[in-house]
PAKEVEX-447011 format. One record per residue (C-alpha): residue number from 1; residue in three letters; x, y, z. Coordinates in steps of 0.05 Angstrom, whole numbers, padded with zeros to 5 digits. Layout:
  num  residuo       X       Y       Z
  NUM      ALA       X       Y       Z
...
***
This chain:
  num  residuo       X       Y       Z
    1      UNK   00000   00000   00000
    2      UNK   00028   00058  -00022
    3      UNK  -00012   00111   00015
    4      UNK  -00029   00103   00088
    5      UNK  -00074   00131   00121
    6      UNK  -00049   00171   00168
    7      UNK  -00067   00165   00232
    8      UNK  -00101   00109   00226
    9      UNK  -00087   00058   00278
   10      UNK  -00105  -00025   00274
   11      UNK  -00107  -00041   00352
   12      UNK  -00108  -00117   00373
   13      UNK  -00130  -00112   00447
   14      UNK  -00111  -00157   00500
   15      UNK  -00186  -00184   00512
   16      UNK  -00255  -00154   00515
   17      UNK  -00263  -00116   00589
   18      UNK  -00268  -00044   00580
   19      UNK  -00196  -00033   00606
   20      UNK  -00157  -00067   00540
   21      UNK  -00220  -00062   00480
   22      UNK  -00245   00010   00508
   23      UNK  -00194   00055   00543
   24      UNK  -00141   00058   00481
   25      UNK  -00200   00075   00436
   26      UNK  -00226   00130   00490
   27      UNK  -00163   00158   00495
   28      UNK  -00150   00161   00420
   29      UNK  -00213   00199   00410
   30      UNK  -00216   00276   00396
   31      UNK  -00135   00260   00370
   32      UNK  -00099   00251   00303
   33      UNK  -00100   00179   00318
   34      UNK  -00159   00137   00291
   35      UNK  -00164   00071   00331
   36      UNK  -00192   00013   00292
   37      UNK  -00216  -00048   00333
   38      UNK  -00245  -00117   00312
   39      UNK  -00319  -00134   00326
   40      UNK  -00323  -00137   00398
   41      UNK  -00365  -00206   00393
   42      UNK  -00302  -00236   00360
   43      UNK  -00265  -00226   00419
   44      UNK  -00284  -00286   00464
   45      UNK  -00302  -00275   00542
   46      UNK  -00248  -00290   00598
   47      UNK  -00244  -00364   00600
   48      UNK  -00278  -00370   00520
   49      UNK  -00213  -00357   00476
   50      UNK  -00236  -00312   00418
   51      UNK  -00233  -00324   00347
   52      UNK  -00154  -00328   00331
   53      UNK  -00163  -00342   00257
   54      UNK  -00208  -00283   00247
   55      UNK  -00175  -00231   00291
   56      UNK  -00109  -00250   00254
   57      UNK  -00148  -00243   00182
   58      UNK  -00175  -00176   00215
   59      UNK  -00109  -00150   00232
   60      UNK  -00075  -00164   00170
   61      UNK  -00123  -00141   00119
   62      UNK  -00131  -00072   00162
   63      UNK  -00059  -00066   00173
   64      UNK  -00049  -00061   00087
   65      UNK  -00066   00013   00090
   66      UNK  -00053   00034   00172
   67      UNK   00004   00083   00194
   68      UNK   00003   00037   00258
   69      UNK  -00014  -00021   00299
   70      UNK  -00014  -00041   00369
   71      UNK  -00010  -00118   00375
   72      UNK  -00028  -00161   00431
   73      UNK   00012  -00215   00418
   74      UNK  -00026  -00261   00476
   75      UNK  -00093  -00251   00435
   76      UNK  -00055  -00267   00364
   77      UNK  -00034  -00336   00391
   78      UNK  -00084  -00364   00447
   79      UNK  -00147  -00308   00435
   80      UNK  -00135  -00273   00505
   81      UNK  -00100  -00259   00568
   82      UNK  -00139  -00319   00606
   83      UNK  -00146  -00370   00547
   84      UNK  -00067  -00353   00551
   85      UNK  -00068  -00391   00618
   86      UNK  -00111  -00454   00603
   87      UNK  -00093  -00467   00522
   88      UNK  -00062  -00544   00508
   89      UNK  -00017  -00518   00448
   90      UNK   00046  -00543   00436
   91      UNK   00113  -00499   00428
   92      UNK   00101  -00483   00345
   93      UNK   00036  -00484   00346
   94      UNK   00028  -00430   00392
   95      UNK   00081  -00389   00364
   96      UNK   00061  -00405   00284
   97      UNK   00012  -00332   00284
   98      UNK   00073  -00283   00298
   99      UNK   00082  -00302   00222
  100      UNK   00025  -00254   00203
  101      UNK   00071  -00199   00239
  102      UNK   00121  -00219   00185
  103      UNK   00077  -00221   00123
  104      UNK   00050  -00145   00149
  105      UNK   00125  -00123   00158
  106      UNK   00136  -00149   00085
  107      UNK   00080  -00114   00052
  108      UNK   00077  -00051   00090
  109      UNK   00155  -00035   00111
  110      UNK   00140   00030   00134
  111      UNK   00084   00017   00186
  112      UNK   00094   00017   00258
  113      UNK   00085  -00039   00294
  114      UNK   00078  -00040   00371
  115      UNK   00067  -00100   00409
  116      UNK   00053  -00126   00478
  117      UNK   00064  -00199   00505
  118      UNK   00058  -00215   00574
  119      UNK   00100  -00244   00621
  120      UNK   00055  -00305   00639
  121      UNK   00032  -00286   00715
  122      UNK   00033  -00342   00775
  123      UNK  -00025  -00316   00821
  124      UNK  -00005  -00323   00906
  125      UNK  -00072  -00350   00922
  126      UNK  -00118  -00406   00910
  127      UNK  -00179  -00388   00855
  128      UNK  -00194  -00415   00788
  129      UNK  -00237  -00357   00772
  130      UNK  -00179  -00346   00711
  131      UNK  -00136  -00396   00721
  132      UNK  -00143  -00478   00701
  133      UNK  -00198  -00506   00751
  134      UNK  -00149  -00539   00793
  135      UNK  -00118  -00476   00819
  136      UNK  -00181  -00473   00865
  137      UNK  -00147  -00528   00908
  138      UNK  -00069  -00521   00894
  139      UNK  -00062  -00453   00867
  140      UNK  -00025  -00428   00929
  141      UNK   00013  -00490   00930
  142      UNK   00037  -00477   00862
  143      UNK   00063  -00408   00878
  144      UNK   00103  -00429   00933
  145      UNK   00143  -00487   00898
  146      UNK   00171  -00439   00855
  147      UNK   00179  -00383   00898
  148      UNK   00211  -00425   00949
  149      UNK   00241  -00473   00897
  150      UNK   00280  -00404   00867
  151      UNK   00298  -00387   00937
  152      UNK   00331  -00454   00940
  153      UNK   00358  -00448   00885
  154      UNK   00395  -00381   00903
  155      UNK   00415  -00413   00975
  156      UNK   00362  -00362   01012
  157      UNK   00315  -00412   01035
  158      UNK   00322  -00422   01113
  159      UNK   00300  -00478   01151
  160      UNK   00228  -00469   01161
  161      UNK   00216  -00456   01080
  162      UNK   00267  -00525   01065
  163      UNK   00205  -00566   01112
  164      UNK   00150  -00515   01073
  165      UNK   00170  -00545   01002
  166      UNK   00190  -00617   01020
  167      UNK   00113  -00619   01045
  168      UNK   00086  -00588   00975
  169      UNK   00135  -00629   00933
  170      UNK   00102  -00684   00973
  171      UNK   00025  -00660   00966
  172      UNK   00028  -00633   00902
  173      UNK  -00002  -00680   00844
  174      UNK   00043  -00697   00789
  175      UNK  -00010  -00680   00741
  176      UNK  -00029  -00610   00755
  177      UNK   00046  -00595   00769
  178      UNK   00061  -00611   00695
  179      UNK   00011  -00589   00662
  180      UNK   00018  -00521   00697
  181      UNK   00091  -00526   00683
  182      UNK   00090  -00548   00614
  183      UNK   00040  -00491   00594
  184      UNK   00091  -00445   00623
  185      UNK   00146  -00471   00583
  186      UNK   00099  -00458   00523
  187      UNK   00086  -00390   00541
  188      UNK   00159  -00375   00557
  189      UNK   00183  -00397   00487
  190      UNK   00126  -00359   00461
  191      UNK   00156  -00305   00492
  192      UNK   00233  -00306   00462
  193      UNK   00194  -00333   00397
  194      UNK   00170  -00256   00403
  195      UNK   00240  -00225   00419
  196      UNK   00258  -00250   00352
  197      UNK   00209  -00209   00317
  198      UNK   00233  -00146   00353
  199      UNK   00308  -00163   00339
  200      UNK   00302  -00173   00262
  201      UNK   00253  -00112   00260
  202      UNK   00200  -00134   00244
  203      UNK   00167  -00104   00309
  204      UNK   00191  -00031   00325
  205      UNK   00177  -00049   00398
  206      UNK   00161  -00091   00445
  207      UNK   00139  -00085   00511
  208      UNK   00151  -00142   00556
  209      UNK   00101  -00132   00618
  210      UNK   00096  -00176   00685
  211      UNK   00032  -00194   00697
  212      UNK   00025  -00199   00779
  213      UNK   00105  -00207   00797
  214      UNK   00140  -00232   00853
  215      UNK   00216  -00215   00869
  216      UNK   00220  -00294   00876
  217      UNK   00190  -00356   00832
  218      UNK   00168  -00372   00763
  219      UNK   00155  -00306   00732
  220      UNK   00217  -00294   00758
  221      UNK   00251  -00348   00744
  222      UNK   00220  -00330   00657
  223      UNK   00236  -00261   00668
  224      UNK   00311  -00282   00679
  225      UNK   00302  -00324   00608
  226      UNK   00279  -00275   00581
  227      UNK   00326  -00221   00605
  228      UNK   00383  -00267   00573
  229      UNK   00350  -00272   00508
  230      UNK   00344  -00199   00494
  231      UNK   00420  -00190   00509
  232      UNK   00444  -00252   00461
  233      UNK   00396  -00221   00410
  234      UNK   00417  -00146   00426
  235      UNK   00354  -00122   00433
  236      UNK   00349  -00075   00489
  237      UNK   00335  -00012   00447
  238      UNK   00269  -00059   00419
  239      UNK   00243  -00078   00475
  240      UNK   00223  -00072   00559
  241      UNK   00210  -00121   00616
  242      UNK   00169  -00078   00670
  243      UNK   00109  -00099   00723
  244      UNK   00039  -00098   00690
  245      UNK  -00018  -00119   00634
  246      UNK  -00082  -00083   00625
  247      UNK  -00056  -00014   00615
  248      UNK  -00007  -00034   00561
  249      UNK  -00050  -00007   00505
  250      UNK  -00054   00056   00524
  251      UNK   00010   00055   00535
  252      UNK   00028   00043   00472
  253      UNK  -00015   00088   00438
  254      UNK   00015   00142   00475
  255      UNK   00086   00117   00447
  256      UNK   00057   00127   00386
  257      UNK   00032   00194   00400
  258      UNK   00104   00223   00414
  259      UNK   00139   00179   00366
  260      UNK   00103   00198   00306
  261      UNK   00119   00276   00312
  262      UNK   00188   00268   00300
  263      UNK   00205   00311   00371
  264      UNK   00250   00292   00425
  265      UNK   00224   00250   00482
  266      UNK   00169   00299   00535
  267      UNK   00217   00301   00594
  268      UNK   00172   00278   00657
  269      UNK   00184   00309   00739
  270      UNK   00149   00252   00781
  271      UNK   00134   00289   00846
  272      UNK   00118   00229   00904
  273      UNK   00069   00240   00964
  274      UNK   00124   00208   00998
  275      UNK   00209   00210   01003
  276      UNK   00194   00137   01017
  277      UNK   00152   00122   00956
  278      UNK   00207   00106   00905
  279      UNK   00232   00049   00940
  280      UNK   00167   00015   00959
  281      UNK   00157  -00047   00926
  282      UNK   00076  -00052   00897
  283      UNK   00034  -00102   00923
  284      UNK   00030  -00157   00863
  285      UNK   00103  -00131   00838
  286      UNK   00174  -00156   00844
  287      UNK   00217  -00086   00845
  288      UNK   00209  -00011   00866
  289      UNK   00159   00038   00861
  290      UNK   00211   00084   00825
  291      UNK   00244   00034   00778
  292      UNK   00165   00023   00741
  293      UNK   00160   00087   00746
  294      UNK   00213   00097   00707
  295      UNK   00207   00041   00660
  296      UNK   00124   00058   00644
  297      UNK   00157   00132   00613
  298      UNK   00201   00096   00577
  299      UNK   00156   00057   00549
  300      UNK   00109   00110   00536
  301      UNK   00159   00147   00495
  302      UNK   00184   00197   00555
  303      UNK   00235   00209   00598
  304      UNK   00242   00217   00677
  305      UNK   00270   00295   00692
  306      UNK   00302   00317   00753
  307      UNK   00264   00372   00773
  308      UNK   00200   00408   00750
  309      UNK   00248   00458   00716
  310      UNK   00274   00407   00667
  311      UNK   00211   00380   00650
  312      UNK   00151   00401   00606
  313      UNK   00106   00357   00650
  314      UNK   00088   00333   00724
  315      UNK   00068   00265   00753
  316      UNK   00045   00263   00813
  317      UNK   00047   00197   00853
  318      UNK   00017   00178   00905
  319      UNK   00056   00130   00935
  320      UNK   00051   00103   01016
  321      UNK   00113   00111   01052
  322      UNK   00106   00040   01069
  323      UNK   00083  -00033   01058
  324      UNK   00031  -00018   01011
  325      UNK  -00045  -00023   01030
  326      UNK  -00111  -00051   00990
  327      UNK  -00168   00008   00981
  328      UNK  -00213  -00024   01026
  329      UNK  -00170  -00015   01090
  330      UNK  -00152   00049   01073
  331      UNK  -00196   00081   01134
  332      UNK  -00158   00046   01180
  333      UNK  -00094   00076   01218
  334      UNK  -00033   00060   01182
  335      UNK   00035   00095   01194
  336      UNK   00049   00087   01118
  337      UNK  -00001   00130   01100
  338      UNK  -00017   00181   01158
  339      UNK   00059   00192   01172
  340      UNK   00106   00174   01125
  341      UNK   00072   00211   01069
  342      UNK   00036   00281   01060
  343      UNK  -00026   00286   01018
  344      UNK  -00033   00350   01033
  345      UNK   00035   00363   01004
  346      UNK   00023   00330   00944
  347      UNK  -00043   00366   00936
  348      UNK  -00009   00431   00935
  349      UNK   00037   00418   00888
  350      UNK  -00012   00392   00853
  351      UNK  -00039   00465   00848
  352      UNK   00029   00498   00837
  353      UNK   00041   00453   00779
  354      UNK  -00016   00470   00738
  355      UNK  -00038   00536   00761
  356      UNK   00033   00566   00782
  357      UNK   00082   00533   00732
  358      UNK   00036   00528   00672
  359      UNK   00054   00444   00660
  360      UNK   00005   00398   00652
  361      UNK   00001   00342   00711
  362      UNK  -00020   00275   00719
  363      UNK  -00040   00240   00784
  364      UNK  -00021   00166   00791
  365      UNK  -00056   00155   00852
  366      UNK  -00010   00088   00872
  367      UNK  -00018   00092   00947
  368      UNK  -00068   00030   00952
  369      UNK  -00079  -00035   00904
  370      UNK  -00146  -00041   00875
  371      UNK  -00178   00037   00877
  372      UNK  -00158   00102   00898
  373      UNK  -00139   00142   00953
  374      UNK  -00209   00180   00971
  375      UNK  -00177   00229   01016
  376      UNK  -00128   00254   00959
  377      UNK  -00189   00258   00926
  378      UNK  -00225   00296   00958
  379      UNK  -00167   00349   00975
  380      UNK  -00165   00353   00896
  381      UNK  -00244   00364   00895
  382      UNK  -00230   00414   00946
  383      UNK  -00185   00462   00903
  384      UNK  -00226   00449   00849
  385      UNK  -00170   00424   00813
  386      UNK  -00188   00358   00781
  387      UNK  -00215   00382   00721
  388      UNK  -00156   00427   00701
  389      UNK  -00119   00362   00709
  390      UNK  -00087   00327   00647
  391      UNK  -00099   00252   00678
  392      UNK  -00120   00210   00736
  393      UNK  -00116   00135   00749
  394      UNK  -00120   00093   00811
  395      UNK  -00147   00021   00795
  396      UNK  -00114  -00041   00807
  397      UNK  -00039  -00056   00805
  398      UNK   00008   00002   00809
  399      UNK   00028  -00011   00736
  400      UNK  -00041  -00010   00714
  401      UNK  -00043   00060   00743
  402      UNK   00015   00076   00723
  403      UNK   00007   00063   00649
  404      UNK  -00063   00099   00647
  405      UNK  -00040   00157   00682
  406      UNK   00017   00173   00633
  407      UNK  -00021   00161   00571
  408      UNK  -00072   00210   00592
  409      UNK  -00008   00267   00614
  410      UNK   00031   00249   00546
  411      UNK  -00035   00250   00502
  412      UNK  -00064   00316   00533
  413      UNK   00007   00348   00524
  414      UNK   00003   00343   00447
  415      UNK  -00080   00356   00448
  416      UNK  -00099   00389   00509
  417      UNK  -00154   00392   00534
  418      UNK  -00218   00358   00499
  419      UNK  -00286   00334   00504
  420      UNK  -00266   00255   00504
  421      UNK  -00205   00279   00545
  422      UNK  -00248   00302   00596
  423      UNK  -00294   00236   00595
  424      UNK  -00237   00196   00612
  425      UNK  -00215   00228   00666
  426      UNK  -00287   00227   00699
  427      UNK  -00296   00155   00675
  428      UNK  -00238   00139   00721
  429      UNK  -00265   00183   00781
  430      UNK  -00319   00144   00782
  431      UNK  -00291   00083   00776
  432      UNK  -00233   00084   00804
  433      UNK  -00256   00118   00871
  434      UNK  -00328   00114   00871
  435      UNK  -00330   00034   00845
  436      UNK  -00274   00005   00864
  437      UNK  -00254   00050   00933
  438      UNK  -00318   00057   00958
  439      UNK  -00380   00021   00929
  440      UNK  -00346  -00043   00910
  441      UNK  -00333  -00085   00966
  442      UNK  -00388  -00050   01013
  443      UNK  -00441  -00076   00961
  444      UNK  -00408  -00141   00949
  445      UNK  -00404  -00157   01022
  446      UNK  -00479  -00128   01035
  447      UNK  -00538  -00119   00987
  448      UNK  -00501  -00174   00940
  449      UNK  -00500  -00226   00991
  450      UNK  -00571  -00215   01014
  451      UNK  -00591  -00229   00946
  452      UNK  -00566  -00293   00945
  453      UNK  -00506  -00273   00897
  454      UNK  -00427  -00272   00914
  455      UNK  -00362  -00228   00891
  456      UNK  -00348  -00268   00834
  457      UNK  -00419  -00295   00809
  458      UNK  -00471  -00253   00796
  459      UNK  -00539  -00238   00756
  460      UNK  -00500  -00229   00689
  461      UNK  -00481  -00158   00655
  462      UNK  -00538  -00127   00660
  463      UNK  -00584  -00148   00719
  464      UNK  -00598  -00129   00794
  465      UNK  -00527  -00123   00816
  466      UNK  -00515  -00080   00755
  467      UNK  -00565  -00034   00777
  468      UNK  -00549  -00039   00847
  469      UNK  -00482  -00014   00826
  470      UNK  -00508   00043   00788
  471      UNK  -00547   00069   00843
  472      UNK  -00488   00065   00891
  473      UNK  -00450   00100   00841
  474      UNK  -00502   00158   00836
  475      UNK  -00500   00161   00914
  476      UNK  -00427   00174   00915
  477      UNK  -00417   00218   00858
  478      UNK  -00473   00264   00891
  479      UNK  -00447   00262   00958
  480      UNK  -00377   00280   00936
  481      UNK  -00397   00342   00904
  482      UNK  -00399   00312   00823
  483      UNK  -00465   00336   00808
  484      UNK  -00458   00413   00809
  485      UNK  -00388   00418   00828
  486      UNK  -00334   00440   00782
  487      UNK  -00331   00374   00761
  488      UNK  -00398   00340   00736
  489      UNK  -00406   00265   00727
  490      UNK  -00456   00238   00693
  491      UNK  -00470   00161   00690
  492      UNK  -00497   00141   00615
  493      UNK  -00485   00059   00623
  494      UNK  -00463   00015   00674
  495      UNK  -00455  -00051   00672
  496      UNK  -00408  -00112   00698
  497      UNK  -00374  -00146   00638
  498      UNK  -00351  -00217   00680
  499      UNK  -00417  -00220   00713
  500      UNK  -00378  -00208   00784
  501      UNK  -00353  -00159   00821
  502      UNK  -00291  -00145   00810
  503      UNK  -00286  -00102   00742
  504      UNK  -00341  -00057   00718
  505      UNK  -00361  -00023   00655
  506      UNK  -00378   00044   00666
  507      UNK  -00396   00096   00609
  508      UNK  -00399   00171   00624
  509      UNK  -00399   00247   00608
  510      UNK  -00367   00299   00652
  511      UNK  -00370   00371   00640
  512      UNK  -00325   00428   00674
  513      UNK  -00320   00495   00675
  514      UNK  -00272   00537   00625
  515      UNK  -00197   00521   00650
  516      UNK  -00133   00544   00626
  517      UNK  -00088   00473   00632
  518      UNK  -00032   00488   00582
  519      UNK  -00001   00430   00520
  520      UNK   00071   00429   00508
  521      UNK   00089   00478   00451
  522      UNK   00142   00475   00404
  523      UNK   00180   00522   00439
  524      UNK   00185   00481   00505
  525      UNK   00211   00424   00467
***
């Protein structure tokens, strides 16, 4: 194809939740960038792999006249991030689709291609909710013999751990230890099948993330593989290892964003709620706060500055100053977060960033797994600051916020401020803090229950706990001041794509007043 369209984009998501088919395509609206995505029916549901034939027909027919793509490479060979975990392939079989990323590199040698593949993840607990059924009874069994196997390994393991594993190497059935083992070893070559790709060229980069990482034990024990391979193949400048999953879209959508103007890398201050916050390690992640932080800019296409004065734009991070927290016990007295850190702090800055210093700012609100920190919040709502802010994101894993809240800072600096700009960053106020801080596990543990439903089974997208959800969302949003405040939040769909608890799908439309948040200009760069 000889003439592109520019700006067009052919995006392969991860799987269908909002968070991989809908937040790159939100966050691409009211941009240069036009994000293409298959049928959303083709794309299975969590444990249902979808249609690998078609989505790989899909991508390369729409690829013949894109500027871009953005490939999830987990979806091209096993139809999703779950079906990843449970598929019975073999090691060529599952690697035979990263072909069609050759045949697109041959016909269209100018496009840029972007892909993801993830580190295959090794969950701490016991649930089969998206994981092979027998993980129910000997998932946390299965985490420890290779955490405590790579500890043994290394020469760490003291006493007590030596008696912990001889008693799972004992319990453990030979069965579901090899067929959890050999599906890793599938995955893993997968994985360096991948690093191939990005070493010859064919992909322009590859991100590497860790789903749910520990410092010790399978992942890794593959990270270190794959570590190795990169080097023999010399392909750092191609490609990044770094904790996380569902945000990788966006992320590399904004990498697109800033590497398709031909200008040197935004320059980034990350301004933490705590001295602390760099060097706490993430619940669900194997390294410090700082280090992803660093490594999600990269990856993004930006760079970490020293100070504000170097740099065109601000995160702000909320870290704890300690072992992190989940959301839901974030109302009870913790050290890490009432003394070793200062919201308030971070709050004003917040305001001298954007309304003193003229940069646009971010807020990766990373103080507590799984939703956001309400009384940040709120300090934010106070000033009226949040909608003169260029991002916000607090869901999940740090990474996850991480990777959302620096799409949103790197997108607005080359837009500013828009209508679907604006929508995203309400979308994730009420998700973030009013779903999954406050209404989630209140609801799940009361009005849920009573109904004779549970966390991770309910009355299907659409039904009572949908609307029970919706209602508790309208509660919060009026209560903390997002009907008439300078902020306004307005709930057009909700609904709860797993039929449980634990994700929702929310859509909205959030006005604001007129506000001056600046874009970076030529002459800054």
């Amino acid at each position: 194809m000889d003439n592109p369209k520019r700006g067009k984009v052919v995006y392969l998501p991860l799987d269908e939740r909002p968070c991989n088919y809908d937040f790159p395509w939100l966050l691409a609206r009211d941009t240069e960038l036009e994000l293409v995505r298959p049928p959303l029916e083709w794309m299975g549901r969590k444990k249902r792999l979808g249609r690998i034939a078609e989505l790989g027909d899909w991508l390369e027919r729409e690829a013949e006249d894109a500027e871009a793509a953005i490939v999830s490479i987990d979806t091209l060979l096993y139809g999703g991030i779950v079906p990843s975990r449970l598929h019975r392939l073999g090691e060529h079989e599952a690697a035979r689709p990263l072909e069609r990323l050759r045949r697109i590199r041959e016909r269209r040698p100018d496009i840029r291609l972007y892909a993801f593949h993830l580190i295959m993840r090794c969950p701490q607990y016991s649930s089969s909710d998206e994981e092979p059924d027998y993980y129910a009874d000997w998932g946390r069994e299965l985490f420890r013999l290779g955490y405590l196997g790579h500890r043994e390994q290394l020469g760490l393991a003291i006493a007590e751990e030596q008696h912990e594993l001889s008693r799972i190497r004992m319990r453990l059935p030979e069965d579901v230890r090899d067929d959890y083992l050999e599906r890793r070893a599938v995955n893993a070559s997968a994985n360096r099948a991948s690093l191939e790709l990005a070493a010859d060229g064919t992909i322009d980069f590859l991100a590497l993330p860790q789903d749910d990482a520990a410092p010790y034990g399978w992942t890794a024990l593959d990270q270190q593989a794959v570590r190795q391979r990169i080097r023999e193949l010399g392909a750092e400048t191609r490609t990044l290892m770094y904790p996380g999953a569902d945000e990788a879209g966006c992320t590399l959508l904004a990498r697109l964003a800033v590497e398709r103007t031909n200008q040197s890398r935004p320059l980034v201050y990350a301004r933490y709620a705590s001295t602390l916050g760099p060097q706490v390690v993430p619940l669900y992640e194997d390294r410090p706060l700082g280090e992803s932080v660093k490594a999600q800019l990269l990856a993004a296409g930006a760079l970490l500055a020293e100070s504000a004065a170097d740099a065109q734009l601000v995160l702000l991070v909320n870290s704890p100053g300690g072992p992190m927290a989940e959301s839901n016990d974030q109302l009870r007295p913790n050290a890490a977060y009432d003394v070793q850190r200062s919201v308030q702090e971070l709050a004003e800055y917040a305001e001298h960033a954007v309304r003193t210093l003229g940069k646009p700012a971010a807020l990766a609100d990373v103080a507590y797994a799984n939703g956001g920190d309400l009384q940040l919040l709120r300090l934010l709502q106070a000033r009226g600051l949040l909608p003169e802010l260029a991002g916000i994101a607090g869901w999940n894993t740090s990474g996850n916020t991480l990777g959302t809240a620096i799409a949103q800072l790197l997108l607005h600096a080359r837009c500013g401020r828009t209508p679907a700009q604006l929508d995203f960053l309400g979308l994730r106020i009420a998700e973030d803090y009013g779903y999954c801080a406050a209404v989630r596990r209140p609801l799940a543990d009361g009005a849920i229950r009573e109904r004779g439903m549970d966390y991770f089974n309910v009355d299907g997208e659409r039904g009572e706990a949908a609307r029970l959800v919706r209602e508790a969302l309208e509660l919060f949003l009026e209560r903390e001041g997002f009907k008439d405040g300078p902020l306004r939040i307005r709930i057009e769909d909700c609904r709860l794509p797993w039929s449980r608890m634990f994700e929702v799908g929310l859509r909205v439309e959030a006005t604001a007043g007129e506000a001056g948040t600046p874009t970076i200009s030529e002459d800054r760069e």
